[in-house]
Residue, then its C-alpha position, 0 to 999 in steps of 0.5 A: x936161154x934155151x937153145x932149141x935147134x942147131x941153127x940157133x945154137x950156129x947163130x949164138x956162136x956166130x954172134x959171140x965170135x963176132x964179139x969178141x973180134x971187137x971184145x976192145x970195142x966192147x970193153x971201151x963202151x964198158x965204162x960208158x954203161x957203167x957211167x950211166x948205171x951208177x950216176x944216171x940209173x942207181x940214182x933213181x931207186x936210192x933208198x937213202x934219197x928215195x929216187x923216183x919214188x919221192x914223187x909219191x910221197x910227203x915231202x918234209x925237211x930233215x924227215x928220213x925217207x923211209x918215214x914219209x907218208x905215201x900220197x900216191x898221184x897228190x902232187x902230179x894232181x898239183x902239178x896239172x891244177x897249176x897254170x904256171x906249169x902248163x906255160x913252162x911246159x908250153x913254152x918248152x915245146x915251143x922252144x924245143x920244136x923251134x930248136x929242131x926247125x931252126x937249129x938242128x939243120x945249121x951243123x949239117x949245113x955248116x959241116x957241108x960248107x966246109x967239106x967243100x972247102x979245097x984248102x985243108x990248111x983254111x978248112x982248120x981253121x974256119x973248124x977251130x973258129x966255128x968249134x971254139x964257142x962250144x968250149x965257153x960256159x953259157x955264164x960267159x956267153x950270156x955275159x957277153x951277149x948282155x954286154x952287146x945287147x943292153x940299152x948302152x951296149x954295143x948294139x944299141x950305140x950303133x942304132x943311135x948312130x942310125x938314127x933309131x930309138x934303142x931297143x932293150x933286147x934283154x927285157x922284152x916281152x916279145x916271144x918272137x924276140x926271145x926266140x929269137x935270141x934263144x936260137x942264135x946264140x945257141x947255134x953260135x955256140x953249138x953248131x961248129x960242135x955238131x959239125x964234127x960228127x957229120x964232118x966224121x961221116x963225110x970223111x968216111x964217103x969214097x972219094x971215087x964217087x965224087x970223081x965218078x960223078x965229076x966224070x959224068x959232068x955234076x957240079x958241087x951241088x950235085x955232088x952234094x944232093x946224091x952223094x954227100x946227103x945221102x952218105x950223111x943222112x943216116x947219122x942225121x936221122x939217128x940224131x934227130x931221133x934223139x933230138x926228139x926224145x930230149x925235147x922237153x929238155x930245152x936247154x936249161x944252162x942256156x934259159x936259166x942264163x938269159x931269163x929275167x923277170x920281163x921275159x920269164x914268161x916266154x922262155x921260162x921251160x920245164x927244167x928251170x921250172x923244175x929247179x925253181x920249185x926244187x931248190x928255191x921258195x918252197x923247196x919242194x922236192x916231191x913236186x919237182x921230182x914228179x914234175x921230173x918224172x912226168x918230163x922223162x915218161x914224155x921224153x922217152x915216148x917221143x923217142x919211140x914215136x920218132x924211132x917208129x916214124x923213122x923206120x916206117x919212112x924206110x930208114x934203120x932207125x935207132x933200134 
């Protein structure tokens, strides 16, 4: 780095002086970059398994990669000509966009609700009941979920005892129906988990301003719209930013649970798209790889529209 006047070589000092009055910090977040160098990044240009670049070459079991045959955009070409992508890749959409409607404003909602909870003994509570979910595999949440939801479960016996017909929840070809399924058993599990962080930015509010404002005759919901809200909103927009740059991962322990012959057309998405050719039938690598990669170029555009129409709307942003 060129350092061309004083000012600049001011600020430089400035900013390493900073940096190491929080050098622990920066050592904790150390381990964190280091994870993603050697299991996220390191991955992607192997040399022994070809990364990325298996995208753009033959595919052959037992074949070294060094010996396989360049063939250029052949299977993104596949993947564009094939109708079953562009429905997992509808059906993604679907759900991902669904997710950020239906799902993403539920553990704001909830860390809300339970900040105005005055006990602190029954607030710990309600945290450990609405947390716990989290902690259980989807193999056993989808296990649970089909136990209450086949023909002869608990569901369906308690609408034979009203008098109406059963309904098979599991295999049904209505979106509606799946979606529907897909999101409530996802803010079950999830939504006391997301919580937390804006229970943590919430704990960070000066209770002086809640009193300010009680002094000057608000209520709950006003202490919650111009005050609690906007303390939150912050963490919430930097959330969404990266809400909306995995949104074409829309859950894949979740889908590849629940999908089943019936409803594979309306829930089937990119990621159990990507395992089926990858690791099942043909075993593709090369396809599922560029499929891959085609979902990541996506995903990181997204994110960069959604941190530009964050701070064009007046917010910091992500970067």
């Amino acid at each position: 780095m060129i350092i061309r006047n004083e000012s600049q070589k001011d600020r430089l000092l400035k900013l390493l002086s900073r940096m190491y009055a929080v050098r622990y910090v920066y050592l904790i977040f150390l381990s964190v970059v280091v994870y993603y160098l050697l299991f996220s990044y390191a991955p992607m240009f192997n040399p022994v398994t070809g990364g990325i670049f298996m995208a753009f070459k033959h595919f052959r079991l037992n074949t070294p990669f060094s010996q396989m045959e360049w063939v250029g955009l052949q299977w993104f070409n596949v993947m564009w000509s094939k109708p079953d992508f562009w429905q997992s890749l509808r059906n993604t959409f679907i759900i991902s966009i669904g997710r950020l409607i239906v799902e993403f404003p539920m553990p704001i909602i909830l860390a809300i609700v339970l900040n105005e909870v005055r006990r602190s003994s029954t607030k710990r509570v309600f945290q450990t009941i609405f947390t716990f979910p989290n902690f259980l595999s989807w193999i056993i949440v989808v296990s649970v979920l089909k136990d209450l939801l086949q023909i002869n479960g608990l569901v369906n016996g308690i609408l034979r005892e009203l008098g109406n017909e059963p309904v098979n929840f599991l295999a049904n070809q209505s979106m509606i129906a799946n979606l529907s399924m897909v999101f409530l058993s996802n803010i079950w599990k999830s939504a006391g988990w997301g919580a937390i962080i804006y229970m943590a930015s919430i704990s960070g509010i000066d209770p002086q301003l809640y009193e300010a404002a009680i002094v000057d005759g608000a209520n709950r919901w006003h202490n919650i719209i111009h005050i609690t809200w906007p303390s939150i909103r912050p963490t919430a927009v930097v959330l969404l930013i990266l809400s909306c740059g995995s949104i074409l991962n829309a859950g894949f322990d979740q889908i590849f649970n629940l999908r089943n012959s019936v409803n594979k057309d309306t829930i089937e998405i990119l990621d159990t798209y990507i395992y089926q050719y990858g690791f099942t039938g043909s075993m593709n690598q090369a396809f599922s790889v560029a499929t891959g990669l085609f979902r990541s170029v996506i995903n990181f555009t997204l994110l960069l529209l959604a941190n530009k129409f964050a701070r064009l709307l007046g917010s910091e942003g992500l970067f």
